[in-house]
N, C-alpha and C positions, 0 to 999 in steps of 0.2 A: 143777445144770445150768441150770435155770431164773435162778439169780443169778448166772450166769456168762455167759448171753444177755442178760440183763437192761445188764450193765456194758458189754460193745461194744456195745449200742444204742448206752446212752448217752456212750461213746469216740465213735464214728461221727457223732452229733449234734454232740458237743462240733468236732470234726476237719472238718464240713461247716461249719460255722457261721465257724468260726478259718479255711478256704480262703475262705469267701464274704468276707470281711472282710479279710482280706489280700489277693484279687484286686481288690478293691475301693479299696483304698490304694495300690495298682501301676499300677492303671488308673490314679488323679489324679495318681503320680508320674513317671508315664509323659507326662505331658499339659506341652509344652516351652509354657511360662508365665514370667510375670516374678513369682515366688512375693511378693518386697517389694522397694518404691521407695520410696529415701527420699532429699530432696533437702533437704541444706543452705546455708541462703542468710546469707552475711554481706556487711553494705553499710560500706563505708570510710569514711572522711572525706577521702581523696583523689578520690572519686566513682568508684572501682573497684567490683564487687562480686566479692568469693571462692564460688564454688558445688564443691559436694562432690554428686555423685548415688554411691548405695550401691545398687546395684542385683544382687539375688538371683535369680538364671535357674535354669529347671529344661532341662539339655543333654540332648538324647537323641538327637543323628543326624542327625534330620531337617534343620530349618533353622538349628539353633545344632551347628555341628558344631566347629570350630575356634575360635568365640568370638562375639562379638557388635560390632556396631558403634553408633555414637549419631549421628547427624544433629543439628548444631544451626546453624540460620538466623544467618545474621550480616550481612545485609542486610535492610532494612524500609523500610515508605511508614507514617510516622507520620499520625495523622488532620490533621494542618495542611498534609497533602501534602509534606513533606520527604523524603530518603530518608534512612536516618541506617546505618552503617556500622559494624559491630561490631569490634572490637579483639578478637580471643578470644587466649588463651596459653592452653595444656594445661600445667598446671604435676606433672602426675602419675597413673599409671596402675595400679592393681597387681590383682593376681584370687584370691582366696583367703588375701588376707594377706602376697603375695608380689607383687612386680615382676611386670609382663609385658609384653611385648614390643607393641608399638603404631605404627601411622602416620597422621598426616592428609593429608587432600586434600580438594580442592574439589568439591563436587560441586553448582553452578549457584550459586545464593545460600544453598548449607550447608557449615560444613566437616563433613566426615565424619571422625570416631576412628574406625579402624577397628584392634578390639583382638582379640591372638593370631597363633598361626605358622603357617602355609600350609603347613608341615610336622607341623604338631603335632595329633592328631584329639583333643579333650577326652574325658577319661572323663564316661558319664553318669553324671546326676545333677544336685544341686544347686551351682551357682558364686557365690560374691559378687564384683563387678565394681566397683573404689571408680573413681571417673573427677573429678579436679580441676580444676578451670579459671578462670581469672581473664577478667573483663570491664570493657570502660570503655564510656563512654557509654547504659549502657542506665538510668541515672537519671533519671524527668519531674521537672523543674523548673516549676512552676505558681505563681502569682498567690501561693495562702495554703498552702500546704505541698509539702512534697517527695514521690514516692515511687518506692517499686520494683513495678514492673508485669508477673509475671515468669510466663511457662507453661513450671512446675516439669516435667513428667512429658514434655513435647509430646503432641500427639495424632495423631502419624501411626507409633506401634506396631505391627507386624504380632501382636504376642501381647495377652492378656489380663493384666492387671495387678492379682494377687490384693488388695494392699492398698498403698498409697502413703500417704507421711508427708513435711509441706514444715516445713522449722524457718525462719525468719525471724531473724537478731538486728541489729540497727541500733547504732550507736554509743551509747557510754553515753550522752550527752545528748541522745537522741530520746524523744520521747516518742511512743507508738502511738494511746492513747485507744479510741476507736469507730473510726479510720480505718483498714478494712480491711475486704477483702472475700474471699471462696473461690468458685471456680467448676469445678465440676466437667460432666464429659460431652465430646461432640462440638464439634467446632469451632464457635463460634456459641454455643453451648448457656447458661445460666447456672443449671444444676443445684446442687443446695445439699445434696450426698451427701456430708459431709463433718461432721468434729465438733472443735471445741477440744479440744485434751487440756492443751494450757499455756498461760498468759498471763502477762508481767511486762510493765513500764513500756518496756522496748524489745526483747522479742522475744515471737515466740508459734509455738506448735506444732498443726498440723493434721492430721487424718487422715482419710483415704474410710471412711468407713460401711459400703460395699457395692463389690463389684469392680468394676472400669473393664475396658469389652470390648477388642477393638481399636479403632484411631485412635478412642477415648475417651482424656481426660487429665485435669490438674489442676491450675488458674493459681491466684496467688493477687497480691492488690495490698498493699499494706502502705503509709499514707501518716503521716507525722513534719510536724513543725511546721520551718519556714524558719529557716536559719541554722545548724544541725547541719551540712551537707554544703556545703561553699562551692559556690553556681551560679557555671557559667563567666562569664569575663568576654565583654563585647563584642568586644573582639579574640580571642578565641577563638573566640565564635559567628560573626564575620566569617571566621576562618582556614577552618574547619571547613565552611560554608558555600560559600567560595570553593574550598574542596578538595572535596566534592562533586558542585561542575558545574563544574567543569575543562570538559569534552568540551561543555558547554553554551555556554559565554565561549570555547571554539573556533569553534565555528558563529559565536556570535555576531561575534566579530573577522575570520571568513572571510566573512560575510556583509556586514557593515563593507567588506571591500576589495574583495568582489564588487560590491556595490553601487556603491562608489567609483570603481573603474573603468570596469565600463558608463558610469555617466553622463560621466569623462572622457570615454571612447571618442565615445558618442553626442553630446556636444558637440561633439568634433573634426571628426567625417566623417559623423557618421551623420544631420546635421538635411537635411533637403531642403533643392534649390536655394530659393529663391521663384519660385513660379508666377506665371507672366503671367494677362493676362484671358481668363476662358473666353465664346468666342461660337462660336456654332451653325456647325454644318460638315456641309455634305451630302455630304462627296467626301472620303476619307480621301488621304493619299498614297500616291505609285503605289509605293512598295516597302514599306507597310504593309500584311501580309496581316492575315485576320481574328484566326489563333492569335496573332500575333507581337501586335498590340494589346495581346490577355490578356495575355500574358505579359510585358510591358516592365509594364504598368499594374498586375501581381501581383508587379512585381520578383523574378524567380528562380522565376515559379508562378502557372499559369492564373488567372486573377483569378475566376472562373466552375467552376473546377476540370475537369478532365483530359478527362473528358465530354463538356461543353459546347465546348471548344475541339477537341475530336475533328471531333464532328459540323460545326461550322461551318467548319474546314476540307474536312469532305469535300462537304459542300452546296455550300462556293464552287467545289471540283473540280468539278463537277457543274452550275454553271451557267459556269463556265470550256469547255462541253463536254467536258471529258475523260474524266467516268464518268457511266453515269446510274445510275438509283434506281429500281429494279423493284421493284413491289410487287402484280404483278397473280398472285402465286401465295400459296402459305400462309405464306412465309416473305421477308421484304423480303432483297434481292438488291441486292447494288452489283455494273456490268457495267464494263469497261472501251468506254470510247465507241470501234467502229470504224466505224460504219457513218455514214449519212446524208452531208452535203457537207462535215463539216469531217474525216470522214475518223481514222485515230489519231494525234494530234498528240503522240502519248507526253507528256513532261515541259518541253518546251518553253518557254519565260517562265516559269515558273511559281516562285513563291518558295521558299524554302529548305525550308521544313515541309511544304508541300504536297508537292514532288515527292520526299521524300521516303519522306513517305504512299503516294503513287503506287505509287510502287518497293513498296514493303514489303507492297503491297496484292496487286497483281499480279504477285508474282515466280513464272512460271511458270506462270500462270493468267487467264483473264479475267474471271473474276467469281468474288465471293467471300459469304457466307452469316455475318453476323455469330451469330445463331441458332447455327449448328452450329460455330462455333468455337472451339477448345481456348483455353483461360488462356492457356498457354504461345507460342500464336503471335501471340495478342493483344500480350501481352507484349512482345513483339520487334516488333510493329508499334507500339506505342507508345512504345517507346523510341529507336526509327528518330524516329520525329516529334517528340518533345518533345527528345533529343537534339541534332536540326536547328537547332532553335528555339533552345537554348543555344546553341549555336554561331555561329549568327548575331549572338545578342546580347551575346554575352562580353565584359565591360568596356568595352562602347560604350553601353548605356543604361543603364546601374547601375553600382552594385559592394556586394557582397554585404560587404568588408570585413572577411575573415576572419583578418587581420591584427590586427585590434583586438578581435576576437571571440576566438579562441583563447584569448589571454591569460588573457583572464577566466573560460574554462573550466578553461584551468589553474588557475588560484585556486580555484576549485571544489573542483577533484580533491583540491589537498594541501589544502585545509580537508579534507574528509572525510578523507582521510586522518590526517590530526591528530587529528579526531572521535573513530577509530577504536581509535589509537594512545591517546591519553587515556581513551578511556572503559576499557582495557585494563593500561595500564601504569601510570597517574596516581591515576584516580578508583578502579576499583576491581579492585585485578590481578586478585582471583579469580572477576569476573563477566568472561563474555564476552557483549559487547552485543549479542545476538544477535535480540532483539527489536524494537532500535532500527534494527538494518540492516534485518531483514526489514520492520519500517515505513516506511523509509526506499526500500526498495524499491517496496514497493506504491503509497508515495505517487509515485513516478516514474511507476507503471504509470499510475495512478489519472489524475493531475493532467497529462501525455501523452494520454490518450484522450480526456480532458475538451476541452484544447483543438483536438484533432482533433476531436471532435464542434464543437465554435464557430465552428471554420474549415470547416468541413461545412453547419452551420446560417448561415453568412456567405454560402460561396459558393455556396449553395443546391444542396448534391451530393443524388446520385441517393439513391433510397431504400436500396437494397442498403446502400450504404456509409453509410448513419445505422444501418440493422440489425445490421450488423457492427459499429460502435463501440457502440454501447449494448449489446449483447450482451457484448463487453468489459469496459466498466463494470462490469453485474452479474455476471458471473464473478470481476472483480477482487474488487468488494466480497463478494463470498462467499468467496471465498478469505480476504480480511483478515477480515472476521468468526469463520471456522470457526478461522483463526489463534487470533485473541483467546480464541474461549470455550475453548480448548486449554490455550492458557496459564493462562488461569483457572481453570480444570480442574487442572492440574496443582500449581499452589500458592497458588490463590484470592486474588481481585481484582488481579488484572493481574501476579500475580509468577510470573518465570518463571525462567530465567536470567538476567533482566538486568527491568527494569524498562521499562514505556512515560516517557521523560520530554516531559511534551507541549510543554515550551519547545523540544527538539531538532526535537521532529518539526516542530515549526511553525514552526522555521529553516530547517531542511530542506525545508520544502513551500516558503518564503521565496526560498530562492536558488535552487531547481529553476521556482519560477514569473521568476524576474529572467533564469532561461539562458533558456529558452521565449519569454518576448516581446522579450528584448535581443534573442534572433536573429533576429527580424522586424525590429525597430526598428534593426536598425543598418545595413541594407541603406539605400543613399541613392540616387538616379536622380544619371547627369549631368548637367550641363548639355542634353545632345542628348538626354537620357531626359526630363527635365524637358516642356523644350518638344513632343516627341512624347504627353509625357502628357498637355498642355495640347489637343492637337490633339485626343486622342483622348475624354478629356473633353468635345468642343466637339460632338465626332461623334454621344456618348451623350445630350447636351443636345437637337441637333436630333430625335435619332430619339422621344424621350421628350416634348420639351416644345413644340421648335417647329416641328415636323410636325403637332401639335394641334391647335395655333394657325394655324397655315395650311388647316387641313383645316375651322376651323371660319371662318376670314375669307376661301376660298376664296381668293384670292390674296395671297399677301405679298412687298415687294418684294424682290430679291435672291436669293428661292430659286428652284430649281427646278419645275417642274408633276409632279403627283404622279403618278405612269405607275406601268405594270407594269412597266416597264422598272428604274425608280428600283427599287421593292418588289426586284425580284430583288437589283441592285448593292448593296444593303446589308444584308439579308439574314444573309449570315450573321457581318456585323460583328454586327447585335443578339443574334446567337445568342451570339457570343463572350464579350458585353459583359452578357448577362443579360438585355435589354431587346427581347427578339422579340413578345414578346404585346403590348407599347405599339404597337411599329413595327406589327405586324399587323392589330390592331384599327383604327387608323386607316384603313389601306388597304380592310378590307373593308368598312367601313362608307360610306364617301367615295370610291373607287376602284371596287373591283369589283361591289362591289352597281351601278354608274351604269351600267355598261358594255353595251351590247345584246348582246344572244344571239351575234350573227357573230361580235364581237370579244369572246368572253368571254374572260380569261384561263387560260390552257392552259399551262403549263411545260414544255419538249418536253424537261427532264433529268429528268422525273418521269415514271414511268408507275403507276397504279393502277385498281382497276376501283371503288372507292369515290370518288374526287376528283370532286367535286361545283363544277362551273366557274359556280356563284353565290357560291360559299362556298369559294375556292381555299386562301383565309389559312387557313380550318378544317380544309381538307382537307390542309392541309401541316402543320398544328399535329398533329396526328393522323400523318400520317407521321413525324416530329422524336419523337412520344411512344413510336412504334415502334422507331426506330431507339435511340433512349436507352434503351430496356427491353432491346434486344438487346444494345449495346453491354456496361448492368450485366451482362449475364448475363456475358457474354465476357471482361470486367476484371475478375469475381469471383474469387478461388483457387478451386478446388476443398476440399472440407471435409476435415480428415484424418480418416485412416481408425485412426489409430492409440489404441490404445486410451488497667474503673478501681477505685480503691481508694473513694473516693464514689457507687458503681454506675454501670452506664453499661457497666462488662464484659462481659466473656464469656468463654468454655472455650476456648482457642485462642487470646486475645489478647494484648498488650503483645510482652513481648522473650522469648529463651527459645524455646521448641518444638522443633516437629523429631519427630523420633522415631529408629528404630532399626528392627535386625533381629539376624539369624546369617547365619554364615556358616561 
């Protein structure tokens, strides 16, 4: 009995022991792994190389259900900054010894094998996956040897890769020597997990030491002495070359005739008449209002920007008696003028811009509260006024010339078009440039806000609208930044789907800066624009230079005597013109400071309980900063509300990579 207890013990031990040990082997069979990778590399004497990857997967359901695919990059940015363009042919696919069914596609700068039947679930277990393929171009030609620079395993695996083996053989007449290198680990890495197991005169066999985890791989470089592999010729290197920036020699030939044309254009109609002599003018002409100045002298656009020529037409309404300028509450007030002896002369004489103001100011009300008013009516009040203004001036002081302008936009478009169509059809069908447009984008946003901010920083605009372009700016450039580190992110140093190529982009920035100031530059003045600009030049002279000058030689012959009178009548030409603190300064220094107490100046279109009648020019400089702080508020939108084989290598480098998965 006792030896009969004794034996199922020891069954029982033996039976625990043979479960613990078998669950144990089930567990690691269980565990969907790349059990062996082994990649055969043979390099041509046509400069092809044949690769063989043998690859043993362990299927179990999970992510290797129907079979596996291979990722392999067939675009690059070589270290001399070139891109170079892989040629791949899959010459054969088989899984267990047998055919199997297979397809490629593009997937950004890889083609994908994707091998097995969408109908077909594999049994688990162990699979071998042989995958053959032929490559050109991925051989470095250098100074004193040849070689193949090749990341055998890639490093962007989703599984573990128990053990990998890379064979190398080179043509019979290479010789290997010391030239060669093994790099094992992570991208970057230059780990040396790896052993010889073979070596002759032209091939040798390597193998990992220790398992590679995920995106861990296994590059190897192999370098031969010159003249085994014929280096292409010059005309090859020029073919090959010229066939990689196709979409670059578009730009540049679109930018060739972009350029070409403008400057036709701008020689034909676009140079200004020549100007007569500028001399000092105290008295503008009588159908010269202050906005129409700006705007004949900005050709097509306030010279002072929209603001500035707001405000000076409503100040000259206002010394026209038609509105006044209350300021005696917490909120500046423009009224319509009824009262006193001139009574409401409505819109009367009054020129095109202004009574148009008028109207739009007043429709249905007598005073109106820039402070509390919406975007949207500002809006329509300002486009009542500057509307006016074009229409007054349409093809009598200018001509904007969009006749010879267009064209050239058109050349624009079909260059980018061409760009697009090459970078897709020509250069390289299976990348879509999609990083070149979205550059090509942002530089429009980018290089657009820039010179609205210059024309902002020109025409000395309000603060608001410097805040809101520079705000732009750094939004843009965040946006392009977080782009970049994305793309960098997703296939490290700038590969993405398609490559940054910075000849393009800086074509692109090229002809998007020649659209941008041809369209300023081509605008020309008529003849009658000309000499109006002359006049009005002469106007900004006196109120700047020879108002100085008389203020400090007390009299000069031919001008006027410096009155409150004068101060008012021009007024808001300096507003318009940019030049009110020269004009001002003079006056309170020489003018109103002289003046006795009875006859201080008083503005009977202004009312304020601050206007200090020593200090009137201050006390209006100070009104004018009010109403310009009101007006920004009112022109602002509203915010939405919406929501090497010599070292020098690395694990990850040369040609080759990629990696894999299941599927």
């Amino acid at each position: 009995m006792q030896r009969l207890l004794s034996l199922c013990l020891s069954f029982l031990t033996v039976l625990a022991v043979a479960l613990l040990t078998l669950g144990g082997a089930n567990a690691q069979i269980a565990e969907e792994a790349i059990q062996d990778y082994r990649v055969d590399i043979i390099v041509n004497t046509d400069r092809t190389v044949d690769i063989t990857e043998t690859i043993t997967v362990n299927a179990q359901g999970r992510e290797i259900k129907r079979g596996i695919f291979r990722d392999i990059p067939v675009r690059y940015r070589r270290n001399d900054g070139m891109i170079v363009d892989l040629d791949l042919d899959v010459t054969g696919v088989r899984r267990d010894g047998g055919s199997e069914h297979y397809n490629t596609s593009q997937q950004g700068r890889y083609t994908r094998i994707r091998i097995g039947d969408a109908d077909v679930m594999l049994e688990h277990g162990l699979h071998t996956y042989e995958i053959s393929y032929r490559v050109q171009d991925s051989i470095g030609f250098f100074d004193d040897y040849d070689e193949i620079y090749w990341n055998a395993t890639g490093n962007e695996w989703a599984f573990r890769i128990e053990e990998a083996t890379v064979s190398v053989t080179l043509p019979d007449e290479a010789q290997i020597g010391d030239q060669y290198a093994v790099y094992t680990g992570a991208a970057g890495a230059t780990g040396d997990a790896y052993e010889l197991v073979s070596k002759t005169a032209n091939s040798l066999v390597v193998r990992t030491t220790k398992a590679l985890a995920p995106r861990q791989g296994m590059t190897v470089a192999v370098g031969w002495q010159k003249g085994v592999v014929p280096s292409p010729t010059k005309a090859e290197q020029s073919t090959a070359l010229l066939l990689d920036n196709v979409p670059t020699l578009v730009l540049l030939i679109g930018n060739l005739a972009l350029g070409g044309w403008f400057l036709f254009a701008w020689m034909r109609v676009g140079k200004d008449p020549e100007g007569g002599a500028i001399i000092p003018r105290y008295r503008p002409s009588k159908d010269l209002s202050p906005a129409l100045a700006s705007y004949i002298t900005g050709m097509g656009q306030f010279k002072t920007g929209n603001q500035s020529a707001f405000m000076a037409a409503l100040i000259d309404l206002a010394i026209k008696r038609r509105v006044v300028i209350d300021e005696t509450g917490d909120d500046l007030v423009v009224r319509k003028e009824s009262g006193g002896p001139w009574g409401d002369v409505g819109t009367d004489g009054l020129p095109a811009g202004e009574k148009a103001l008028y109207s739009a100011l007043f429709g249905g009300t007598s005073a109106v509260t820039f402070a509390d008013m919406k975007h949207a009516k500002m809006a329509t009040i300002m486009n009542a006024f500057s509307g006016a203004i074009e229409t007054e001036t349409n093809q009598v002081y200018f001509n904007r010339n969009l006749g010879y302008f267009l064209p050239g936009l058109a050349i624009a478009v079909v260059a980018l078009i061409a760009f697009v169509y090459s970078s897709v059809a020509l250069a390289a069908p299976y990348i879509f440039p999609i990083v070149e447009l979205v550059g090509a984008a942002l530089s429009v946003v980018v290089l657009t806000v820039l010179f609205a901010i210059f024309q902002a920083i020109r025409k000395k605009s309000s603060g608001p609208a410097l805040k809101g372009a520079f705000l732009t700016v750094f939004f843009t450039i965040f946006l392009g930044v977080g782009f970049g580190v994305f793309v960098a992110d997703e296939a490290s140093f700038s590969l993405g789907f398609a490559f940054f190529r910075i000849s393009s982009i800086l074509l692109i920035i090229l002809g998007i800066l020649m659209i941008i100031f041809f369209s300023d530059w081509m605008k020309a003045p008529t003849r009658l624009g000309r000499k109006v600009m002359d006049e009005v030049e002469g106007l900004k002279l006196y109120m700047t230079v020879a108002v100085a000058e008389q203020a400090r030689e007390a009299q000069v012959a031919g001008l006027p005597d410096l009155t409150p009178e004068l101060y008012e009548d021009l007024l808001p030409y300096a507003i318009a013109l940019g030049v009110e603190k020269d004009w001002s300064d003079v006056f309170e220094d020489k003018v109103f400071s002289q003046l006795p107490p009875e006859r201080a100046y008083r503005p009977t279109w202004y009312r304020g309980t601050h206007f200090n009648p020593s200090r009137p020019a201050a006390s209006l400089a100070g009104m004018t900063s009010s109403l310009g702080r009101d007006l920004s508020s009112a022109m602002t939108p509203p915010a939405s509300s919406s929501s090497g084989s010599g070292g020098g290598g690395s694990s990850g480098g040369g040609g080759g990579g990629g990696g894999g998965g299941g599927w």
